[in-house]
C-alpha positions, 0 to 999 in steps of 0.5 A: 753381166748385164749392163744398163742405161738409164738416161732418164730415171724417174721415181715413181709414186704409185697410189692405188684407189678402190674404184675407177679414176673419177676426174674433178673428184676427190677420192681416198686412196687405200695405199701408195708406195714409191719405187726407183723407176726408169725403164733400164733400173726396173730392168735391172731390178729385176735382174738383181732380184734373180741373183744375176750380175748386172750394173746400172748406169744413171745420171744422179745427184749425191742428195737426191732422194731416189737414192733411198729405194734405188739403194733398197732394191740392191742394184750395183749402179754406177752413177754419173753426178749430176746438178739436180734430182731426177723427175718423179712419176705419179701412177694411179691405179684402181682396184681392176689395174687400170692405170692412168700415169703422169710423167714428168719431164727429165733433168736436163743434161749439159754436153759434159753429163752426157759425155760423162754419161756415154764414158760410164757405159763404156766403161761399165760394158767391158766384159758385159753380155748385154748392155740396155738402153732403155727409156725415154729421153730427156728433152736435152738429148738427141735422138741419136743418143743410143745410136751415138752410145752403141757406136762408142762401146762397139768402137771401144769394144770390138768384138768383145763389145756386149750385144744391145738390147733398146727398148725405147719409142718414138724418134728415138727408135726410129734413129735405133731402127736406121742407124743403130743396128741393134741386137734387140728391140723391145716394142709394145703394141702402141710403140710399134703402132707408132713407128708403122703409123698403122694400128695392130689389127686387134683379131691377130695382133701376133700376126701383123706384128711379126709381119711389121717386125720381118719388115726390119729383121734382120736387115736392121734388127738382129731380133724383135720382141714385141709385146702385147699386153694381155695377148702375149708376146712375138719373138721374131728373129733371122731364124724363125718367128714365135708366139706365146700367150699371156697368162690369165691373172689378176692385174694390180698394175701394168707399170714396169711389165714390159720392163720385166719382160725385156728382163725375162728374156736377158735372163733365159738368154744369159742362161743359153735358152733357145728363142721359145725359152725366151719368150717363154721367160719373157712372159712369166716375167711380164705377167708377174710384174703386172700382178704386183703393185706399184712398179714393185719388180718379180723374182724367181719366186712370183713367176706363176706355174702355169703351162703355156705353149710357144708356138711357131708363127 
């Protein structure tokens, strides 16, 4: 079983245009489509999609609309009520899969919804493999909230506790990184950028990623996997480091592909795959996601066949 948090979902609209965003323009779009969104339900989408046990924790109201494709997608959530609908995203992709996002802001939560919120992961991770905190925050919560989450189901759990996967940014990592001792961060290129405050180097971004990644693994971070957009993806544990290239595909939209990845990796990893099955699966995952639209989520069955070697670093 693999649990996640949505601490702020998002539905998201995405409208697919036949040429380059042209601002103060007025354009046709050729499609649109609308998803449930938020980083731990496209996780978990995903996860459903192949056929592995996984519950969705999200704050939701009973009337809200998100219910319709949250519903659809056939992820078992386990909603906190809530007094208002949650945000709506709005994607815009041309016909090359250059995509350009608005977010809006999350529904503020009271100190009882996020009381709720953390007694509902609590709950909801007995027995579980993994749990996910995955996402922005809402403007009503602190920084700490994954640090505070992961000491209430390791405090409620024990040994018994699910391993953590985080896969946020920003002040909201930097407190996971210092305090919240995870067993998984999931990064992208810009994320890690910022919590270094140095750029990647666009020659070897696998190399300074695992060096920038061994500067907190495993000494805070039991493990990193960091992704690179159409360069592949790092793995660095206490064990060893790896790379993988991505595949060559043709991109429809880049919404939700590092969501995926995390979910490739959760997937081989319940599955007992060794660190380069990881990342491999990670992978297929993220290049699958991104050859779809929308923030539309891959099964087993859009993973692409292509040979693709891990490499140590």
């Amino acid at each position: 079983m693999i649990v996640t948090l949505t601490a702020n979902p998002a539905l998201d609209r995405t409208i697919t245009l036949p040429a380059p965003l042209a601002p103060g323009e007025v354009q046709a779009a050729t499609s649109s489509r609308e998803d449930a969104g938020g980083k731990g339900i496209n996780v978990a989408r995903v996860i459903a999609a192949a056929s592995s046990p996984v519950v969705a924790v999200l704050p939701l109201a009973d009337d809200d609309p998100y219910r319709v494709p949250l519903e659809a997608a056939g992820v078992p959530t386990r909603a906190v009520p809530v007094a208002r609908p949650v945000r709506a995203n709005l994607a815009l992709t041309d016909q090359d899969g250059v995509t350009t996002k608005i977010n809006l802001p999350g529904v503020a939560l009271s100190a009882d919804d996020v009381a709720a919120l953390t007694d509902a992961v609590v709950a909801a991770s007995e027995g579980a493999t993994w749990l996910v905190l995955a996402g922005s925050l809402p403007d009503a919560l602190a920084d700490t909230f994954y640090v505070d989450v992961a000491r209430a189901v390791r405090a409620r759990w024990g040994a018994q506790a699910p391993k953590i996967a985080v896969d946020t940014s920003g002040p909201a990592l930097r407190q996971v990184v210092a305090h919240g001792a995870p067993d998984l961060i999931k990064p992208n290129d810009d994320e890690l950028a910022e919590f270094t405050g140095a750029a990647l180097d666009p020659a070897d971004p696998a190399g300074v990623a695992e060096a920038v990644a061994r500067t907190i693994v495993p000494a805070q971070v039991a493990s990193a996997l960091v992704t690179l957009g159409s360069a592949g993806a790092v793995l660095v544990t206490a064990n060893g480091a790896w790379f993988c290239p991505a595949p060559r595909i043709r991109v429809a939209s880049t919404v939700g592909a590092g969501d995926s990845s995390l979910a490739g990796y959760l997937l081989a990893d319940v599955a007992g795959g060794a660190p380069e099955d990881r990342l491999l699966s990670a992978i297929r995952y993220g290049a699958a996601a991104a050859s779809l639209p929308g923030t539309q989520v891959p099964s087993p069955a859009d993973l692409g066949g292509e040979s693709l070697t891990v490499r140590s670093l």
